[in-house]
C-alpha positions in Angstrom: 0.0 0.0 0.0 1.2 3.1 -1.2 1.4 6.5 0.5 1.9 10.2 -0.3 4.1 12.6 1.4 2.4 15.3 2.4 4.1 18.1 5.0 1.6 18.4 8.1 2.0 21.2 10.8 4.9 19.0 12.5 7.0 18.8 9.0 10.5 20.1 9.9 11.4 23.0 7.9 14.4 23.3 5.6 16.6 24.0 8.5 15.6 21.1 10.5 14.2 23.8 12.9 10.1 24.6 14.0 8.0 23.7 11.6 7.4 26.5 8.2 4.0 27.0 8.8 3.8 27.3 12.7 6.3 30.0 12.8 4.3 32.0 10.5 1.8 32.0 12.7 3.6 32.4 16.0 4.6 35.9 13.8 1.2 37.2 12.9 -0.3 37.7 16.4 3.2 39.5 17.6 2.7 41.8 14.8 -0.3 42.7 15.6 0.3 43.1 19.2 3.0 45.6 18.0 1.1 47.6 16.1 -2.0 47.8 18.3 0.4 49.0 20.8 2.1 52.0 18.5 -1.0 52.8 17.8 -2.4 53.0 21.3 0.8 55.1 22.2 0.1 57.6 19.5 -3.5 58.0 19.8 -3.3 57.8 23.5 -0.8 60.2 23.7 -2.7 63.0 21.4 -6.2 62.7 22.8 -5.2 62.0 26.4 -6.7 58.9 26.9 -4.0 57.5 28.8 -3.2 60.3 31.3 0.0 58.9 33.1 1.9 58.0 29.5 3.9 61.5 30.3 5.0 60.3 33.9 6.0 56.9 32.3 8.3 57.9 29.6 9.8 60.4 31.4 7.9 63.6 29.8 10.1 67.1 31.2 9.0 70.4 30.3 12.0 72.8 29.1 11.6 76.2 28.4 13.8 77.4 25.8 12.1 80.9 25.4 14.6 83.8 24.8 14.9 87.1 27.3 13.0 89.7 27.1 13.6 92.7 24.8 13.0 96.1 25.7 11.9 97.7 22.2 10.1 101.2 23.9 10.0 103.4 26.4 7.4 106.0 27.0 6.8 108.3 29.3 3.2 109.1 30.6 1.8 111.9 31.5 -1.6 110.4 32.5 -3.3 109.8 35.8 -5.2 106.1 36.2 -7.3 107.1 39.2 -10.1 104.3 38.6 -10.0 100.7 37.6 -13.4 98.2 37.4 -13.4 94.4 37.1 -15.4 92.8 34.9 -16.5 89.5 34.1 -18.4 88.0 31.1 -20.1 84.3 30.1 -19.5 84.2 26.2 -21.5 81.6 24.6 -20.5 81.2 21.0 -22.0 79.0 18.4 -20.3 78.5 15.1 -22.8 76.3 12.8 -22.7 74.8 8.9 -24.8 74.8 6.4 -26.8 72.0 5.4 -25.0 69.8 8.2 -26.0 68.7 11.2 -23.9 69.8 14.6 -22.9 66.6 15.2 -20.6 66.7 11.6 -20.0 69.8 11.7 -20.3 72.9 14.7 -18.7 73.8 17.6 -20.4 75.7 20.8 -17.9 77.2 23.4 -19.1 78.6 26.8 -16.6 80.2 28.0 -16.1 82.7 31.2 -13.8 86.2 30.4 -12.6 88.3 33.5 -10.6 91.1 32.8 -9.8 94.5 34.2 -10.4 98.2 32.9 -8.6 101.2 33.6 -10.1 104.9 33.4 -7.5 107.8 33.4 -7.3 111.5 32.4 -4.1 112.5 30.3 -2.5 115.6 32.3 -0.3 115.8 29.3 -2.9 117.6 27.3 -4.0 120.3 29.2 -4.0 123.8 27.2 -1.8 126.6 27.8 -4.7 128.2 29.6 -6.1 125.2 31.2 -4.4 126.4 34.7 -5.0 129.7 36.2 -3.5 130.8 39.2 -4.3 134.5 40.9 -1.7 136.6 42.1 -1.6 135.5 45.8 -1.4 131.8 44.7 -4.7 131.4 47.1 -6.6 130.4 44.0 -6.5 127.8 40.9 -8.9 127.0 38.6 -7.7 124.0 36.3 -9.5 122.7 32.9 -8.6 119.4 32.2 -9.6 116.7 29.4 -12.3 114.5 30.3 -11.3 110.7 31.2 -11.0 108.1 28.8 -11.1 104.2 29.4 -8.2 102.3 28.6 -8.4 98.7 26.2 -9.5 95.7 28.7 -6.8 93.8 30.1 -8.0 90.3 29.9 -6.7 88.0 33.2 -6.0 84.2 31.6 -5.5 83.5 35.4 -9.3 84.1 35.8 -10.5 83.1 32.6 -11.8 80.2 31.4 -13.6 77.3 29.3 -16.6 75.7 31.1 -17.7 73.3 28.1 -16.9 73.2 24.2 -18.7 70.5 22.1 -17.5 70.1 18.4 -18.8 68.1 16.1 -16.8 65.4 14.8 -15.3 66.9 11.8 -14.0 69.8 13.6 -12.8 67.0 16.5 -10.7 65.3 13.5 -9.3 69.0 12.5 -8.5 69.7 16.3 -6.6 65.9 16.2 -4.0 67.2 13.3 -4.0 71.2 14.5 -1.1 72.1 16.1 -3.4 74.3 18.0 -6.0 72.1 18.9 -9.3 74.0 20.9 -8.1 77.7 20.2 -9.8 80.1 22.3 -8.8 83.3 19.9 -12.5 83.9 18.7 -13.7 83.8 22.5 -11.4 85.7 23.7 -12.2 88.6 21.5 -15.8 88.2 22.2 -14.9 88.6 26.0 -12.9 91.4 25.3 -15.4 93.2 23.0 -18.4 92.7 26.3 -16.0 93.7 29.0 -15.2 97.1 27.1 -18.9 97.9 25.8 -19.7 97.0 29.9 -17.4 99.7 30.9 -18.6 102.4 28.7 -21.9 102.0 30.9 -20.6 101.7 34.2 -19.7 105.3 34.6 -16.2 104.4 35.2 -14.8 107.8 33.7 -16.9 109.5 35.6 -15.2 108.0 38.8 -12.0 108.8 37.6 -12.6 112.6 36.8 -14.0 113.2 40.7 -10.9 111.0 41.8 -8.5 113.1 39.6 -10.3 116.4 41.4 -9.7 115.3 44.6 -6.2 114.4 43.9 -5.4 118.0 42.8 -7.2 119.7 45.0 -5.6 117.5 47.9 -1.6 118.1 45.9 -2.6 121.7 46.1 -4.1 122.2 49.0 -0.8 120.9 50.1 1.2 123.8 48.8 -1.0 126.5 50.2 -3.7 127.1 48.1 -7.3 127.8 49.8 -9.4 127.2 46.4 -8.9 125.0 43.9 -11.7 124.4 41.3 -11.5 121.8 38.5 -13.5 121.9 34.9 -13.5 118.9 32.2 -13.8 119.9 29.2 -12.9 118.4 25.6 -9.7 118.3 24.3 -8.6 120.2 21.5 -8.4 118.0 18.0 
């Protein structure tokens, strides 16, 4: 009775070593554990699903930042005698057309607190904006009216409370280098805080607290009267 050779899973290979076929497949599944895990570790790493990866690996934090150049100086002649804290909840919705939010749209609540700053320039009073009588008893000052200064946002009190993106703009954050900029919100908060200032009669506070200044620096040097005006400055 005849037989036919034919190579089973035990068949020595060509080197007399493991069998052809059984190391192919010992290969296969360590391949794919070593890709799984590279791809674990990258996407892990970017979207912060594994939150200790840094601590593991060893992650440090350099900074390499240059020093500081001075590239001005100015000197000023005004008087900041008022400053207001604001705060602001922007809520900005950015949508597409004919999509739905959850393609395409992002919604950022976000919370601004800044600080703005209402002086009078002292630098711009007139030739005649201070008259002083003979006996230097009497002064009668005209000064320019206050004017609020650009809002100083504080990132220390600022803050996102909740973004939701839809999921092409979650793929666009994934390969941004700037993933989740808050520029747009930040302007928003910026553009409340100083339109909440204009009404808050800030300037208002800081022309009576420029009055009392002088008349208190003048009283000072003798004089029994002193009597301040506001008025606009000349263009």
């Amino acid at each position: 009775m005849t037989s036919t050779d034919v190579r089973t899973d035990s068949t020595p290979g060509p080197d007399g070593g493991a069998p052809r076929r059984n190391r192919m497949r010992g290969c296969l599944p360590f391949a794919g554990v070593c890709a799984a895990a590279v791809v674990l570790l990258l996407v892990g790493t970017r979207i912060s699903l594994l939150p200790g990866l840094g601590g593991v690996f060893g992650e440090e934090t350099t900074d390499r930042s240059g020093p500081a150049v001075l590239k001005s100086i100015q000197d000023m002649s005004t008087y900041e005698a008022a400053s207001g804290n604001f705060q602001v909840v922007v809520d900005l919705e950015k949508d597409a057309k004919f999509l739905p939010d959850a393609i395409r749209g992002t919604r950022t609540l976000y919370v601004g607190a800044g600080t703005v700053g209402a002086s009078v320039d002292l630098g711009k009073v007139a030739r005649d904006g201070v008259v002083v009588n003979e006996d230097r008893t009497t002064a009668e000052l005209r000064l320019p009216h206050a004017v609020l200064g650009k809002p100083a946002l504080d990132p220390d009190r600022s803050y996102a409370v909740s973004k939701q993106r839809g999921l092409l703009d979650r793929l666009g954050d994934f390969f941004s280098d700037n993933p989740g900029s808050e520029q747009a919100v930040n302007k928003l908060a910026v553009k409340h805080i100083g339109e909440a200032a204009q009404e808050s009669g800030l300037t208002g506070r800081a022309e009576k607290n420029t009055a009392a200044m002088l008349k208190g620096l003048l009283g000072s040097l003798g004089f029994d009267k002193v009597t301040v005006h506001y008025v606009d400055a000349p263009s």
